[in-house]
C-alpha positions as CSV (number, residue, x, y, z in Angstrom):
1,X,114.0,68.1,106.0
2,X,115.8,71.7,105.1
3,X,114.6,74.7,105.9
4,X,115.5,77.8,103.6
5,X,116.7,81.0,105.3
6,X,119.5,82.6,104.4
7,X,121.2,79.5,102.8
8,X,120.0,78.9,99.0
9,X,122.1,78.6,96.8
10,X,121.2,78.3,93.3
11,X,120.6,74.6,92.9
12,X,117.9,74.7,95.6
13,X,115.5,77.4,93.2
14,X,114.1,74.6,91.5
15,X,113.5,72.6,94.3
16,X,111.9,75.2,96.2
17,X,109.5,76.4,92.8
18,X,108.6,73.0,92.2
19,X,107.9,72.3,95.6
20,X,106.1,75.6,96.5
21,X,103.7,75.4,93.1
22,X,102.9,71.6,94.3
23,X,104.4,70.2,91.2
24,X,106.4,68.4,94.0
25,X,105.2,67.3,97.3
26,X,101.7,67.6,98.6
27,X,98.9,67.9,96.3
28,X,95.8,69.9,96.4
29,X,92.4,67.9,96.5
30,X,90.5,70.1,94.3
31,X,91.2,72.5,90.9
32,X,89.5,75.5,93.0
33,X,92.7,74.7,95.6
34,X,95.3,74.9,93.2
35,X,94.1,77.9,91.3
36,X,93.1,79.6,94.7
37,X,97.3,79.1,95.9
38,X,98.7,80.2,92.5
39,X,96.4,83.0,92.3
40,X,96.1,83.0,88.5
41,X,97.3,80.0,86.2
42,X,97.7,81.4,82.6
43,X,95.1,79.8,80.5
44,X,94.9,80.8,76.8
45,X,95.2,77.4,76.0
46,X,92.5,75.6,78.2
47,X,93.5,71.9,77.4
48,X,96.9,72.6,78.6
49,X,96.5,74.8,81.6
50,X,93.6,72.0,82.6
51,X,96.8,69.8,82.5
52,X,98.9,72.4,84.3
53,X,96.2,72.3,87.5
54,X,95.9,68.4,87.2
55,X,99.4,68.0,87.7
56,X,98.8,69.5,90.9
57,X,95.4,67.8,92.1
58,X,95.3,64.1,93.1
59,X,93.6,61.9,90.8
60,X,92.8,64.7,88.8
61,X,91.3,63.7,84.8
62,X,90.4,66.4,82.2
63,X,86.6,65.7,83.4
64,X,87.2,66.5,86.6
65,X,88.9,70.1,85.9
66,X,85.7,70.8,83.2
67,X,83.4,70.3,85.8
68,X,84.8,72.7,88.0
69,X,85.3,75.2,85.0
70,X,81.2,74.4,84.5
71,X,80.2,74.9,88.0
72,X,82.2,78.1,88.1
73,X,84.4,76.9,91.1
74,X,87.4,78.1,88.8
75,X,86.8,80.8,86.3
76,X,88.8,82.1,83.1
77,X,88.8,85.4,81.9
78,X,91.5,88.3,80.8
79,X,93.2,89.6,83.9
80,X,96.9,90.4,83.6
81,X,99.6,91.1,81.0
82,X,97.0,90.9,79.2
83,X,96.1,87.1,78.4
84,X,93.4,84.6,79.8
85,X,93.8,83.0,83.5
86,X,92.2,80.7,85.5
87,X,91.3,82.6,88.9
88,X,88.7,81.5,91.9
89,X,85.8,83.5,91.9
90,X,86.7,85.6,95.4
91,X,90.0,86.8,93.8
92,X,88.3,87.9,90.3
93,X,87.4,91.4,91.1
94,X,89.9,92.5,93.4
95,X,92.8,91.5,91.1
96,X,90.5,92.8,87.8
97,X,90.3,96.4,89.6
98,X,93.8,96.2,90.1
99,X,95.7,95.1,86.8
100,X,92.9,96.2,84.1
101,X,93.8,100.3,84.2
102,X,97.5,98.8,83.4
103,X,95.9,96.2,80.7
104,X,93.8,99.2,78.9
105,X,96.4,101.1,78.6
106,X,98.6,98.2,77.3
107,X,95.2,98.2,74.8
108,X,94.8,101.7,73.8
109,X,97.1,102.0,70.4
110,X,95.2,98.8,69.2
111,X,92.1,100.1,69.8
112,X,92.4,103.2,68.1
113,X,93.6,101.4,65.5
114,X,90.4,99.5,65.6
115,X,88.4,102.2,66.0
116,X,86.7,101.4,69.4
117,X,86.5,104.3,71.5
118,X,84.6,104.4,75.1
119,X,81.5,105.3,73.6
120,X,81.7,102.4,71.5
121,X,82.9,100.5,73.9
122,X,79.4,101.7,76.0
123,X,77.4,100.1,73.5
124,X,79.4,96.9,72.6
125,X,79.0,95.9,76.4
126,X,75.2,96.8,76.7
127,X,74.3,94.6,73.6
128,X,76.5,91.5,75.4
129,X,74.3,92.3,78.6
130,X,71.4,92.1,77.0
131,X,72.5,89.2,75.2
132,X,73.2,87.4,78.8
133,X,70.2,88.9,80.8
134,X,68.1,86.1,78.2
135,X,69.9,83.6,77.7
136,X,72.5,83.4,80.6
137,X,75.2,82.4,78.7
138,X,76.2,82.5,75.5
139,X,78.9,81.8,73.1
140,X,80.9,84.4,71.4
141,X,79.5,83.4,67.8
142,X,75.9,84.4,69.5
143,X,77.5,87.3,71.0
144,X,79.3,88.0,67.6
145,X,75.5,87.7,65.5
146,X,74.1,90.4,68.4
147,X,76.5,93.2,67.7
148,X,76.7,92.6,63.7
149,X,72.5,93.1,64.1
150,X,73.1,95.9,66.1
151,X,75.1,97.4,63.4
152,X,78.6,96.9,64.9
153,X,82.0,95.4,62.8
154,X,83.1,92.4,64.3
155,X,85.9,91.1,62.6
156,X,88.4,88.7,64.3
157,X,90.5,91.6,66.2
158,X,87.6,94.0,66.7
159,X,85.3,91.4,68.4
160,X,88.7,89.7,70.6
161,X,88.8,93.5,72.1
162,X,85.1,94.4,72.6
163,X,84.9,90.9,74.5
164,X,88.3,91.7,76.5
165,X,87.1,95.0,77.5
166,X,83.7,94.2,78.9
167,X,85.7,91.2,80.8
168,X,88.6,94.3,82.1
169,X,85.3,96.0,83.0
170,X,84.3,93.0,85.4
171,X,81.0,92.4,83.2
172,X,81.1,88.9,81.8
173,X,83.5,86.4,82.3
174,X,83.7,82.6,81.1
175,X,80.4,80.4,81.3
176,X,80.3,76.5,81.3
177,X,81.4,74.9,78.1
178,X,78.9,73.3,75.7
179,X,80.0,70.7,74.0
180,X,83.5,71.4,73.0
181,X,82.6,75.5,72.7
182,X,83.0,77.9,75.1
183,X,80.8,80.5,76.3
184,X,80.5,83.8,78.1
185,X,78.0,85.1,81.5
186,X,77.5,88.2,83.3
187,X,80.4,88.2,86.2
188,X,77.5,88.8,88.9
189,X,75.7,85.3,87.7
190,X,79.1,83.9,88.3
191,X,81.0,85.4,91.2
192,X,79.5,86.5,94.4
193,X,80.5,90.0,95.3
194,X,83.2,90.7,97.9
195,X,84.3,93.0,99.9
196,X,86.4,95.7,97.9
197,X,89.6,95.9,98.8
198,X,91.8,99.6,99.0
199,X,94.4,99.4,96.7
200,X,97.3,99.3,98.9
201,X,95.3,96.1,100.1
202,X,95.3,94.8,96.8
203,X,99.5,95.3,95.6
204,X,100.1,93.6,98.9
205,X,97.5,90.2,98.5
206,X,98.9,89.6,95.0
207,X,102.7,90.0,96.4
208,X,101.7,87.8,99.0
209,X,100.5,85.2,97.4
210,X,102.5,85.0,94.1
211,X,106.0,85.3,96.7
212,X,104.4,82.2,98.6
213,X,103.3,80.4,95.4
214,X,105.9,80.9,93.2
215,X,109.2,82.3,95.4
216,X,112.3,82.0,95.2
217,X,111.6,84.7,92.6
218,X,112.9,88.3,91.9
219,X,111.1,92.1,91.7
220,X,111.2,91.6,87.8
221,X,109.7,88.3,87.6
222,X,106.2,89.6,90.1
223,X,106.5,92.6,87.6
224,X,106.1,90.8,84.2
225,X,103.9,87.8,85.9
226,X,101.4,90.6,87.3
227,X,101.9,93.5,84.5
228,X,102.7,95.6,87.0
229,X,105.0,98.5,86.7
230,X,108.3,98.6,88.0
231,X,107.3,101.0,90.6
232,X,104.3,99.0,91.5
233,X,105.7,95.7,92.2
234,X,108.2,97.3,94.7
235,X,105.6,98.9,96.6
236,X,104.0,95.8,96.6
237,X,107.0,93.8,97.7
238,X,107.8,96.8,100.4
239,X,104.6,96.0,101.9
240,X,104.9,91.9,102.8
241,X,108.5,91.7,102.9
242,X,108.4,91.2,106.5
243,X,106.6,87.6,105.9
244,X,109.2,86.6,103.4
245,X,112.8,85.7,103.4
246,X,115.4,88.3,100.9
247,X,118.4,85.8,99.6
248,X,121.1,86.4,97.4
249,X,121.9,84.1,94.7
250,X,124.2,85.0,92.1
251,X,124.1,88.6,93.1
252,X,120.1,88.2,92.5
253,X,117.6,89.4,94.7
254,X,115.0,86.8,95.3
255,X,112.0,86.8,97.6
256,X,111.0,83.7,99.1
257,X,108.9,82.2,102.1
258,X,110.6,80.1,104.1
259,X,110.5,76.8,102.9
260,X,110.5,73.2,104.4
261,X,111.1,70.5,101.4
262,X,112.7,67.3,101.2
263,X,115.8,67.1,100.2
264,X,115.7,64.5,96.9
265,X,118.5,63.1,94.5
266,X,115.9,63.4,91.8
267,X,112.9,65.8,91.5
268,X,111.6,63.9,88.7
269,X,110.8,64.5,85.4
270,X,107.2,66.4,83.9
271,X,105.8,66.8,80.5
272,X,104.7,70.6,81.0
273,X,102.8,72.7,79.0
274,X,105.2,75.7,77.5
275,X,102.7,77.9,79.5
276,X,103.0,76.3,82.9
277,X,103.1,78.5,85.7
278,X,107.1,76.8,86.5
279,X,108.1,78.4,82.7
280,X,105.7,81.6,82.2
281,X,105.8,82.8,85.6
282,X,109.7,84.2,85.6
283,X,110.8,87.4,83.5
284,X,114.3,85.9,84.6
285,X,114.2,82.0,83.3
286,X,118.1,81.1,83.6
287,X,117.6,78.5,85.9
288,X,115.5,76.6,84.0
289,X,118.5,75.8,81.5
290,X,121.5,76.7,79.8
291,X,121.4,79.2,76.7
292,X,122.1,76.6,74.4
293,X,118.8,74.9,75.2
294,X,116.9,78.6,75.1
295,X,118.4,79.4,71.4
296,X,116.3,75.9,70.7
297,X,112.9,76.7,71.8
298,X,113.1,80.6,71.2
299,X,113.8,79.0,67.5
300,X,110.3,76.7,67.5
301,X,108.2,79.8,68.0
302,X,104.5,79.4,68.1
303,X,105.2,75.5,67.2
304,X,106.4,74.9,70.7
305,X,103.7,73.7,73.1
306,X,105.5,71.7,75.3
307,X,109.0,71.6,77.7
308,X,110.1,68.4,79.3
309,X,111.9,69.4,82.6
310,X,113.8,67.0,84.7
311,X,115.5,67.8,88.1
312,X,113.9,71.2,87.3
313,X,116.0,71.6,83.9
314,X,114.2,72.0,80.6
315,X,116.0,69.0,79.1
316,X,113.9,69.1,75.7
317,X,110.1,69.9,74.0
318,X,107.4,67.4,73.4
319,X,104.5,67.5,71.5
320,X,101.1,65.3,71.4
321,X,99.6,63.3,69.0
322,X,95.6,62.2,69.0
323,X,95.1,58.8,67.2
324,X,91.5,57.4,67.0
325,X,92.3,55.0,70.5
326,X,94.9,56.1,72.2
327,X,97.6,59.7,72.1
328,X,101.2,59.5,71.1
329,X,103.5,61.7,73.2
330,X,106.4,62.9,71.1
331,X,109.8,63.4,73.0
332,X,112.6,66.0,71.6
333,X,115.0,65.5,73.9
334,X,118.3,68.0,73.2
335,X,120.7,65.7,73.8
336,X,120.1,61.3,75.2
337,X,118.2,60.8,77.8
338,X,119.9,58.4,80.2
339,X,118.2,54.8,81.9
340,X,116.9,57.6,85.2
341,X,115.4,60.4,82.6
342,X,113.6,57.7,80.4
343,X,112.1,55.9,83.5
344,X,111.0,59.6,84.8
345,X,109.5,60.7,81.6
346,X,107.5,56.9,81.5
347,X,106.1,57.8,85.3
348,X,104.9,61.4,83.9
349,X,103.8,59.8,80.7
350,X,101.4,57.4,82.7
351,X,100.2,60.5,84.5
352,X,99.0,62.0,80.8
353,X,97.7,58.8,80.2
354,X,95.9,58.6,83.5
355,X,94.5,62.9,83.1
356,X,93.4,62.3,79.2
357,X,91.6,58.5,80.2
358,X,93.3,56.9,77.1
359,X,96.8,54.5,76.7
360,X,99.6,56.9,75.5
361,X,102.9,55.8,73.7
362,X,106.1,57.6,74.4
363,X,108.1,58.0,71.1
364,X,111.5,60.1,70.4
């Protein structure tokens, strides 16, 4: 065992992120666990961030992560940056009352552009109560048809924000899925109310639990993972800094709680959605590869879905493929993998295989 204080050096980041966010090491029991430690798990994409969490459950399948989406023991909705994230129902409207003034504002020149101004905003979100009073839940086609009879545009961009805002607004949030669709339900059907927490309160529970989830990392990576401001995310650090450890690495300031891990000659290899929490979470991403490798993805744009890391390195993409009985798993590796990176990717393969519930072939 190693204990981190005052001794990183850079090689050890990846161990200590991969060990920290349980990609490594002890897994949770539960979805609710895992998204309850990483606070908020990015989630625009539900199959893969449902992939993301099961990579850091035991025994975890795609069934088990939809039923606690269903049961509301994890819940999606728009909280930071601003994009969809899993969070646990306790955490929802603390962090919402936090990061949605910064989100709005982030808003505002598209909805004026869009023509939705509070007062419309008023209305739009009293026609989706309405909506969820009767029926409890209800997908955003039926929320869609209520506001178009109500005499309200809803194209594709106009409806996306009149949705968003009465979620910033901690009205709705995500309901259980029906079939393959997804629906919406009135946040007080869903989440129990808490105790409201000062803001001061607030800055420091998100530092404290993103530094412990997701350290070593620096004042700019909690800044673009949270959407705070600059000036936020410092006070925010100011106020837990006595519970974590300050290390210099390559004249970077990183934040990290100190950290018992085992000391491996391999930390394996993972077939990680492009959206993980190890890739998104970081303004800074350096350590994750060399530039060479960054010019790659960066060039695959929206096509990318998929990184494979090994020993914590982004060593290539891969993408899926759904046949009628089984799911091909596509390797682009950026340059051979060696006899110790194939046998790693075939272990996280099996894992895939194992989450999905069908046979998957590995191909390059």
């Amino acid at each position: 065992m190693i204990l981190y204080h005052g001794s990183m050096h850079s090689s050890d980041i990846a161990h200590a992120r991969l060990e920290n966010q349980h990609l490594t090491g002890a897994k949770f029991k539960t979805p609710y666990e895992a998204v309850s430690w990483l606070v908020a798990v990015q989630s625009q994409d539900y199959f893969a961030a449902s992939w993301s969490l099961a990579q850091r459950i035991e025994n975890a399948t795609d069934e088990v992560i939809n039923q606690a989406f269903n049961d509301g023991k994890i819940l999606r909705t728009h909280v930071m940056r601003p994009t969809w994230h899993f969070v646990a129902p306790e955490d929802i409207r603390w962090m919402l009352e936090l990061t949605s003034p910064r989100v709005k504002q982030l808003m505002k020149h598209y909805n004026h552009k869009l023509e939705l101004t509070d007062a419309v905003f008023a209305k739009t979100t009293a026609i989706i109560v309405k909506v969820l009073q009767e029926k409890k839940h209800a997908t955003r086609q039926e929320l869609k048809t209520a506001l178009t009879k109500a005499g309200i545009t809803t194209d594709v961009q106009r409806l996306g924000h009149i949705v968003s805002w009465a979620e910033l607004d901690a009205v709705i949030c995500s309901g259980p899925r029906i079939g393959k669709q997804f629906t919406y339900a009135l946040l007080d059907d869903r989440a129990a109310r808490t105790k409201k927490k000062t803001r001061d309160e607030a800055l420091a529970e998100l530092a404290k639990r993103y530094f412990r989830s997701h350290g070593p990392a620096q004042l700019k990576d909690f800044a673009w993972w949270s959407g705070l401001t600059i000036k936020d995310a410092q006070e925010a650090i100011s106020m837990v800094k006595s519970q974590f450890s300050e290390e210099i690495i390559d004249e970077k300031t990183y934040w990290l709680k100190e950290t018992k891990a085992i000391k491996q000659k391999s930390l394996g290899a993972f077939l990680l959605s492009i959206f993980d929490e190890y890739t998104i979470a970081y303004k800074d991403r350096s350590t994750l590869g060399g530039e060479k490798y960054f010019e790659r993805i960066i060039s695959q744009g929206s096509a990318l879905t998929g990184v494979i890391i090994f020993d914590g390195k982004i060593i290539g993409t891969w993408k899926r493929v759904i046949k009628k009985n089984n799911v091909e798993i596509i390797l682009a590796p950026f340059e051979k993998l060696d006899t110790r990176q194939t046998e790693a990717l075939k272990k996280a393969a099996e894992t895939y295989s194992a989450f999905i519930r069908l046979p998957v072939t590995v191909k390059q």
